[in-house]
VOZATI-580173 format. One record per residue (C-alpha): residue number from 1; x, y, z; residue in three letters. Coordinates in steps of 0.001 Angstrom, whole numbers, plus 500000, padded with zeros to 6 digits. Example, Ala and Ser with C-alpha at 12.3 -4.5 7.8 and 13.67 -1.06 7.14 Angstrom:
<martors>
- resi px py pz resn
- 1 512300 495500 507800 Ala
- 2 513670 498940 507140 Ser
</martors>
This chain:
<martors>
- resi px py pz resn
- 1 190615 879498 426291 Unk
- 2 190411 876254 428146 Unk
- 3 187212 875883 430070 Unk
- 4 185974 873720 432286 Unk
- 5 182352 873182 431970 Unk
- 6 180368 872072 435537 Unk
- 7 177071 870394 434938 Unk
- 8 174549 867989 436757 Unk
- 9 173828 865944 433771 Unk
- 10 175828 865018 430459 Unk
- 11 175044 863310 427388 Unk
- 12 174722 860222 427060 Unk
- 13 172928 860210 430141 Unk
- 14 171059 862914 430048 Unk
- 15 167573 864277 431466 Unk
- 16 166715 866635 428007 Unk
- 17 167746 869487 425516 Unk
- 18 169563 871488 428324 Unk
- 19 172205 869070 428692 Unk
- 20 172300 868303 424932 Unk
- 21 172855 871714 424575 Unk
- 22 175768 871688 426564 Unk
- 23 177347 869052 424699 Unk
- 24 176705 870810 421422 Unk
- 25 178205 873866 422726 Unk
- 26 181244 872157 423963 Unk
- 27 181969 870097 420641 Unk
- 28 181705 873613 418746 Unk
- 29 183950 875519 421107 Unk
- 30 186668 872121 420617 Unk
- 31 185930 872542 417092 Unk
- 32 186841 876780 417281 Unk
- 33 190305 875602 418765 Unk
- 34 188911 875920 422433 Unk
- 35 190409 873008 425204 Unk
- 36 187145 871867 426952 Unk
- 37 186614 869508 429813 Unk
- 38 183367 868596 431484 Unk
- 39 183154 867759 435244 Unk
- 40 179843 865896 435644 Unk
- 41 178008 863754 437768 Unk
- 42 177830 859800 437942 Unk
- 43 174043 859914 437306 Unk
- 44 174271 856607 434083 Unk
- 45 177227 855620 434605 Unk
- 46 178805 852514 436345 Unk
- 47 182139 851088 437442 Unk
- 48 182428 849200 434443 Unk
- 49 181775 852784 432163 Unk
- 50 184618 853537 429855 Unk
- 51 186681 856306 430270 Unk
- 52 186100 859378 428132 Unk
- 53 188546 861885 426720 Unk
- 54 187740 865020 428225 Unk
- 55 184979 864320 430507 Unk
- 56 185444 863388 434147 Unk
- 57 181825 861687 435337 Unk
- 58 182644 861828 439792 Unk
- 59 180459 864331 441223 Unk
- 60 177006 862817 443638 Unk
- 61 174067 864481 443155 Unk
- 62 172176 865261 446063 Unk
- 63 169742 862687 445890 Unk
- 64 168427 859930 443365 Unk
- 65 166369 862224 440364 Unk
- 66 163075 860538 441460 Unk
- 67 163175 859200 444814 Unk
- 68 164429 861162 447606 Unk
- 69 166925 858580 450110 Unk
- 70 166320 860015 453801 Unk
- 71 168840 857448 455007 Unk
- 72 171419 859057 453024 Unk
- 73 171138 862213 453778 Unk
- 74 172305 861173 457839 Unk
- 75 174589 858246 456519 Unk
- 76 175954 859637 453139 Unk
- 77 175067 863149 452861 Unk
- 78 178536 864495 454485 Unk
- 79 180718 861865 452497 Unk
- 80 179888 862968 449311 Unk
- 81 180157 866491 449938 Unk
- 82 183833 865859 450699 Unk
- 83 184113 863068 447883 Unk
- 84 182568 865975 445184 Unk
- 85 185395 869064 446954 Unk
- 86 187686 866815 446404 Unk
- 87 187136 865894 443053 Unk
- 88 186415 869751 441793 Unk
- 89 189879 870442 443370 Unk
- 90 191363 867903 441684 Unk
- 91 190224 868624 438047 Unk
- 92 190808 872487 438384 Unk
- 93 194688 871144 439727 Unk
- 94 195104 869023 436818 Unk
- 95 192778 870957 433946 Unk
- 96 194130 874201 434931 Unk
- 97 190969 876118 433661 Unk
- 98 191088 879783 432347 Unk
- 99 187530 879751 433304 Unk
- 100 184790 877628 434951 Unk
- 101 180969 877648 433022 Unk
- 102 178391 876199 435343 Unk
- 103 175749 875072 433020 Unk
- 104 173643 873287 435974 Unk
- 105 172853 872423 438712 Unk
- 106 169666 870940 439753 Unk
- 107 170148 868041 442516 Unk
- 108 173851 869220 442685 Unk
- 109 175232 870322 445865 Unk
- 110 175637 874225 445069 Unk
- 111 178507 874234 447416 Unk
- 112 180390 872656 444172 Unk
- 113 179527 876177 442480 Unk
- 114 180305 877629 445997 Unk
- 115 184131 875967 446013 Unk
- 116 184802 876968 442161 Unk
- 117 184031 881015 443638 Unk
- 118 186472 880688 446365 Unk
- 119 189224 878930 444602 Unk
- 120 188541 880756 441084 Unk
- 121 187589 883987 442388 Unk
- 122 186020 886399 438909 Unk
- 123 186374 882981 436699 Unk
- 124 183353 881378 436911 Unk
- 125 180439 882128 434738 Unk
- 126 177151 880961 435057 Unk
- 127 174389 879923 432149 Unk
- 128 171030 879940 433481 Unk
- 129 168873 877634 431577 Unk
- 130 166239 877705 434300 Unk
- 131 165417 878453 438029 Unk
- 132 167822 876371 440272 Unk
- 133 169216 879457 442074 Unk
- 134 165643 879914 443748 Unk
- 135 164846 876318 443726 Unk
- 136 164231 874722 447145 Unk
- 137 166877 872295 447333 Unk
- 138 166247 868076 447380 Unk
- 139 167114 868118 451140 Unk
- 140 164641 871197 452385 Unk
- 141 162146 870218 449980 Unk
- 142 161858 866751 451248 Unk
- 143 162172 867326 455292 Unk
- 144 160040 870499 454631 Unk
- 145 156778 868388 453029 Unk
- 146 155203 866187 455721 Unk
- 147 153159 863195 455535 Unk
- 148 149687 862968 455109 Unk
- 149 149077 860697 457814 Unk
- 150 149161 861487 461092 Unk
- 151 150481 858898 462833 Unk
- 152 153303 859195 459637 Unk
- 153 153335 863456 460751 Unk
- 154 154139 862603 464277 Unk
- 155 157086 860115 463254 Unk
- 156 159046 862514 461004 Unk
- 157 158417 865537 462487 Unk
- 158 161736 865478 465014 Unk
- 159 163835 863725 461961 Unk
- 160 162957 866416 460109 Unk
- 161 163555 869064 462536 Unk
- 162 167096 867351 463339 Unk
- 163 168005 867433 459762 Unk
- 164 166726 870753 459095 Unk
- 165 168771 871788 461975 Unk
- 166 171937 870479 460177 Unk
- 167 171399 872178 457330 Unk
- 168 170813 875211 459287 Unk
- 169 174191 874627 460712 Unk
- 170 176052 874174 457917 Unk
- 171 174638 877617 456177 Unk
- 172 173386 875017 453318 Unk
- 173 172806 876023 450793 Unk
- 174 175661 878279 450886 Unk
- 175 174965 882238 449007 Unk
- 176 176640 881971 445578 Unk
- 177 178244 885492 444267 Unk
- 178 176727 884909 440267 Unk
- 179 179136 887973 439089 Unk
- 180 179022 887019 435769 Unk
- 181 175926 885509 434388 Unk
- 182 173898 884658 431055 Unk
- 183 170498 883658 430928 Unk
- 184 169101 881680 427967 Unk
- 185 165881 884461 427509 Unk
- 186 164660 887758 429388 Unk
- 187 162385 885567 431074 Unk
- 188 164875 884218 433028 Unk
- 189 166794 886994 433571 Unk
- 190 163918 888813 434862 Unk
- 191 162330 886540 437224 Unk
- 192 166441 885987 438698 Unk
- 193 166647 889767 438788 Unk
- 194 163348 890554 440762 Unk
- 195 164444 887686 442979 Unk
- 196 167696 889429 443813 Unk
- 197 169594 886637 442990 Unk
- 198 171377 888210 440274 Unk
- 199 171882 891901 439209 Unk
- 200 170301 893411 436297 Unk
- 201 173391 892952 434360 Unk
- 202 172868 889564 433663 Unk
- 203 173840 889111 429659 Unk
- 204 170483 887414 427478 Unk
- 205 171993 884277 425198 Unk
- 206 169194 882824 423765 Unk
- 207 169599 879101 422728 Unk
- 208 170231 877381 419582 Unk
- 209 170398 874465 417605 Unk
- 210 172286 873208 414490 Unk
- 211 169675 873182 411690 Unk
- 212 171142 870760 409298 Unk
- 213 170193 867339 410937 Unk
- 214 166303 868839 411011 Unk
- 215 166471 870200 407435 Unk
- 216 168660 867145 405808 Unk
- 217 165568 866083 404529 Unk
- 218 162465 867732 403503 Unk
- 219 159023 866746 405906 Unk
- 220 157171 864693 404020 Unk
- 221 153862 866950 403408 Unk
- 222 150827 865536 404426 Unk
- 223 148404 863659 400867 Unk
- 224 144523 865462 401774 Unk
- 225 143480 862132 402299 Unk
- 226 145765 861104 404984 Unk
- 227 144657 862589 408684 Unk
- 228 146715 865191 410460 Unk
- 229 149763 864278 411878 Unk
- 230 150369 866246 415529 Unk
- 231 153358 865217 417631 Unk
- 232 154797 865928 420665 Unk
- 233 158503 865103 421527 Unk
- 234 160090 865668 424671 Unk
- 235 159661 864794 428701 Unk
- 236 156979 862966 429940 Unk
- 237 156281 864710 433303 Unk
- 238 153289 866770 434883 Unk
- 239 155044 869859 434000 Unk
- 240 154914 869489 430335 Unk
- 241 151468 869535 429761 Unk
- 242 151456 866452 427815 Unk
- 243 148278 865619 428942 Unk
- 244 146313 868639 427697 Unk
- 245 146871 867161 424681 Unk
- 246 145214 863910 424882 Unk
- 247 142159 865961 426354 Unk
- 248 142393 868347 422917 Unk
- 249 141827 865110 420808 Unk
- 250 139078 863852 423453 Unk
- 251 137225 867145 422816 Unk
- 252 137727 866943 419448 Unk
- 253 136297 863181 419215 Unk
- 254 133297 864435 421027 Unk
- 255 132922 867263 418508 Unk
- 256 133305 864557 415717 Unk
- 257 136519 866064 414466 Unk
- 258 138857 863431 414992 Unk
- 259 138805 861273 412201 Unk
- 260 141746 862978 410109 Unk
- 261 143622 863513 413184 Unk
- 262 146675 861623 414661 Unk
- 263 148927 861808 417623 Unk
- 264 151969 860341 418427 Unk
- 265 153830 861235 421633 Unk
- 266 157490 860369 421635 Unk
- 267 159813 860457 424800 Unk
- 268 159801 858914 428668 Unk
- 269 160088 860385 432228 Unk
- 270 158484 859491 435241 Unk
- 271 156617 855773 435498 Unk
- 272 153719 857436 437606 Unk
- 273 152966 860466 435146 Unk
- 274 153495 857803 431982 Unk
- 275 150909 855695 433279 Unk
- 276 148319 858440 433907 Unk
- 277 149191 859538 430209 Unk
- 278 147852 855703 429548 Unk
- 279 145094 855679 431383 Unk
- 280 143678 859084 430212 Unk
- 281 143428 857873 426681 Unk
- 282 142068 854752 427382 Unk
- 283 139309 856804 429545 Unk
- 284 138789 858622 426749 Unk
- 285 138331 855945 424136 Unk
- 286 141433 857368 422215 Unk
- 287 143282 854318 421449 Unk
- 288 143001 854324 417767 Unk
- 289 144349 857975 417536 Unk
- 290 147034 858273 420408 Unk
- 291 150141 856152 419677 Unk
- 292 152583 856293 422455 Unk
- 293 156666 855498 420897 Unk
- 294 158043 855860 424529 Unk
- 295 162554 857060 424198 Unk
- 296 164109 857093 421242 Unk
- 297 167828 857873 420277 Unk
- 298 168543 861263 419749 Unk
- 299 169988 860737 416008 Unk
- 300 166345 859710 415466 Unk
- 301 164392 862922 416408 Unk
- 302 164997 864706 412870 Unk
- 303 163585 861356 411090 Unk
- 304 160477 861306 413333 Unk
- 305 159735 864958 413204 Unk
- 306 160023 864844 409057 Unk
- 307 156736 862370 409316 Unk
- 308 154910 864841 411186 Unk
- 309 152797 868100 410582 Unk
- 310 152125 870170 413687 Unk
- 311 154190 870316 417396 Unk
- 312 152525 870647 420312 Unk
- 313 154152 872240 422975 Unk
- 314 151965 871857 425786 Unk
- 315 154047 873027 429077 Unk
- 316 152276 874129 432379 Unk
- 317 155083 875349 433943 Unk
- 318 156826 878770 433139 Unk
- 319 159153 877027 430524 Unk
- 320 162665 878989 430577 Unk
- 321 163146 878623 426874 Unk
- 322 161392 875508 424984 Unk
- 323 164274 874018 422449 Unk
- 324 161611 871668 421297 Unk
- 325 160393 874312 419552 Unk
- 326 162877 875081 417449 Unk
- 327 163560 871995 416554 Unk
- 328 160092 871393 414941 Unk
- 329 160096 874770 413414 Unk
- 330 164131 873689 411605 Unk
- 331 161832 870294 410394 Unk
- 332 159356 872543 409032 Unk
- 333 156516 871532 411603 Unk
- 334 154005 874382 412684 Unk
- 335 153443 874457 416049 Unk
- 336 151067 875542 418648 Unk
- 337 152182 876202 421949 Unk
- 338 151762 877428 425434 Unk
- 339 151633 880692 426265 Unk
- 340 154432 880623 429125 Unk
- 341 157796 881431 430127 Unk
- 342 160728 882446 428095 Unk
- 343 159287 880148 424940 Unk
- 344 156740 883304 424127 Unk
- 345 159577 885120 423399 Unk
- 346 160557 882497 420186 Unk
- 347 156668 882919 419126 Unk
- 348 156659 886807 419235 Unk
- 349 158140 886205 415957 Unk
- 350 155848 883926 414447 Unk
- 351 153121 885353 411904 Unk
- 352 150369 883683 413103 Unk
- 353 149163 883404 417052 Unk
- 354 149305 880518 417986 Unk
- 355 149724 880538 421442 Unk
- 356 147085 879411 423734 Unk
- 357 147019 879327 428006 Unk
- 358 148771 876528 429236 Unk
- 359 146178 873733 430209 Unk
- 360 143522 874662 428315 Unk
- 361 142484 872152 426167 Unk
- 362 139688 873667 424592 Unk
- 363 142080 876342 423062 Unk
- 364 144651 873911 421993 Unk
- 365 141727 871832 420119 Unk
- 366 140751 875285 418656 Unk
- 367 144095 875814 417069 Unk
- 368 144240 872469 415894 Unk
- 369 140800 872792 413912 Unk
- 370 142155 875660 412084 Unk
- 371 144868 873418 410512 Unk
- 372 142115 870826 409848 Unk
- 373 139775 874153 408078 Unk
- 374 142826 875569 406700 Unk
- 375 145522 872764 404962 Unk
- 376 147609 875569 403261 Unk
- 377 148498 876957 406957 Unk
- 378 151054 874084 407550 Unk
- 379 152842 874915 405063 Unk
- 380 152873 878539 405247 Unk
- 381 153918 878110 409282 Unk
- 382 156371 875401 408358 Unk
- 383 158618 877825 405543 Unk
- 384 157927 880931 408258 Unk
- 385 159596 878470 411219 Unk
- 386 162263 877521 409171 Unk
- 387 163294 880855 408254 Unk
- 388 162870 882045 412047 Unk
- 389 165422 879478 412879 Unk
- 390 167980 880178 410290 Unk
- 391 167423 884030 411417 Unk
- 392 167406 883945 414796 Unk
- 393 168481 880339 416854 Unk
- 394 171358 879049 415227 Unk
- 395 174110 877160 417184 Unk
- 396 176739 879378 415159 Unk
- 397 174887 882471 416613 Unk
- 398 174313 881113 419729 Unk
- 399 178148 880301 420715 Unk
- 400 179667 883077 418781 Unk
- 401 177826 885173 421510 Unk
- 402 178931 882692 424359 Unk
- 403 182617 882797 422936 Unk
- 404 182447 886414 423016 Unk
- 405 181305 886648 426629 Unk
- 406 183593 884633 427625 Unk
- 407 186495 886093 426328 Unk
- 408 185695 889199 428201 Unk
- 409 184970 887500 431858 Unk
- 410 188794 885724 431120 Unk
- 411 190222 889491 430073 Unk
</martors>
């Protein structure tokens, strides 16, 4: 098949695992004898960035990923709609696609998935990795939300109406058809269903990973001298929770049970929520047992994760699937997590509960006591992870179902 895969982000400039996933996906259907080409956005790269075989970085997003641009929605808005038809015309033209896989779309105009229906009509397939088909979009979202002040309310308020009033015009965002879709858990696919944004066909591909890079090596188990090592990997943004964490140790420190424990948070995301991460543990006197290693390389991940004990996967949000998770489980890691989204549907396999509501600290400290009571019960969680992986969220399984799929949308 040759496909042409559509997403808002691509590795190396990426925003997390649902882009990485793409790329892994894309390398393995290359690899199966599949032509691929990705159209992507510009979002990392430059004028001076080098060309790359196979992957065509020209699309705008709607807006920049933290900071909405009002001026640029009346000066640049209409532009780059024409700049990003253009471009998706020109690709299919040249690529010549049996099929077109929209893997995202946040802060992408959805009339690019809009153009690939009309000119593709019963080619393009959709994998849902989250909510963006009921998302609010970065214009309405921003012109909807007015300003505290009032003096600031009665400034915007006829901007806002004037651009909402475009938009209205325009029929933006335009209704996408989503014939054929896949949905990376049930929990997706039932909260798109009930929404009617998609029909209760919808196929369930749950995600994967390749195993080998987490299991090269073995984790280094922890001496019963040294303290417990917890970790948590991944975006640093309100959503995830992170801080429910840091309170966990604080309650523990006030319960005098923090001496054997340790936690280092690796990743970055937004400056405001990083610096509240900061401040909370210097509040809380944690200093000496929160270490903060800010972005790493992904080739790095497996290494870090092999010096660790327990994941904590902390999300407040209704996570659609939770790929950290899997990854700590390949490395042999037990984790606790949140009991939320699609990622319950990875622990409904896991012999011990260790699920606990999302934000609630006090549960998350009482899970992470038992590990302290109980030192055999990393172990025993680590081998039981491990073999869930192997079992059930393998990158071979994952795109052998994709490939499948696929093959019957094209037929």
């Amino acid at each position: 098949m040759r496909i042409l895969f559509i997403s808002n982000f691509y590795p190396p400039h990426d925003l997390g695992g649902w882009e990485q996933q793409c790329k892994e996906v894309v390398e393995v259907m290359r690899l199966r004898g599949h032509v691929c080409h990705v159209l992507t956005s510009r979002f990392g790269a430059d004028a001076q960035h080098p060309a790359e075989e196979g992957v065509t970085r020209m699309l705008y997003l709607e807006t920049d990923i933290y900071h909405y641009r009002p001026l640029d929605f009346f000066l640049r808005r209409f532009w780059r709609e024409r700049v990003n038809r253009r471009v998706l015309r020109e690709v299919i033209d040249d690529f010549q696609p049996d099929i077109i896989f929209i893997w995202g779309l946040w802060n992408l105009s959805s009339r690019v998935a809009y153009w690939a229906e009309q000119w593709m009509p019963d080619r393009v397939a959709y994998n849902l990795g989250g909510y963006w088909p009921i998302d609010t979009d970065s214009h309405r979202a921003y012109w909807r939300k007015l300003p505290q002040s009032l003096t600031a309310r009665i400034l915007f308020w006829p901007v806002a109406q004037l651009a909402l009033g475009i938009l209205k015009a325009e029929r933006y965002p335009p209704r996408l058809q989503f014939k054929h879709v896949s949905c990376c858990s049930q929990y997706v696919a039932d909260v798109l269903t009930r929404a009617g944004v998609i029909s209760s066909g919808a196929v369930v591909i749950m995600n994967g990973i390749d195993p080998a890079p987490f299991m090269a090596s073995p984790r280094q188990a922890r001496a019963p001298d040294k303290p417990l090592r917890l970790l948590y990997f991944g975006g640093l943004a309100e959503h995830k929770g992170v801080h429910t964490a840091i309170e966990a140790i604080g309650l523990l420190k006030q319960r005098g049970q923090d001496e054997k424990l340790q936690l280092t948070i690796v990743g970055g995301g937004h400056p405001h929520y990083e610096a509240r991460l900061h401040g909370l543990t210097k509040s809380l006197t944690l200093e000496d047992k929160v270490h903060f290693v800010g972005r790493v390389p992904r080739p790095e991940i497996p290494r870090i994760l092999q010096n660790h004990d327990v994941f904590l996967f902390t999300s407040i949000w209704s996570e659609p699937f939770g790929r950290t998770i899997i990854e700590a489980m390949a490395a042999g890691l037990a984790v606790i997590g949140a009991d939320v989204g699609g990622s319950r549907e990875i622990f409904q396999f896991y012999p011990e509960n260790m699920l606990f509501t999302p934000g609630d600290a006090e549960a998350l400290a009482n899970h992470i006591l038992r590990f302290l009571n109980e030192p055999d019960l990393v172990e025993d969680l680590g081998k039981a992870g491990q073999s869930l992986v192997l079992e059930r969220f393998t990158l071979e399984r994952m795109v052998d179902e994709m490939e499948a799929w696929l093959a019957e949308v094209v037929a």
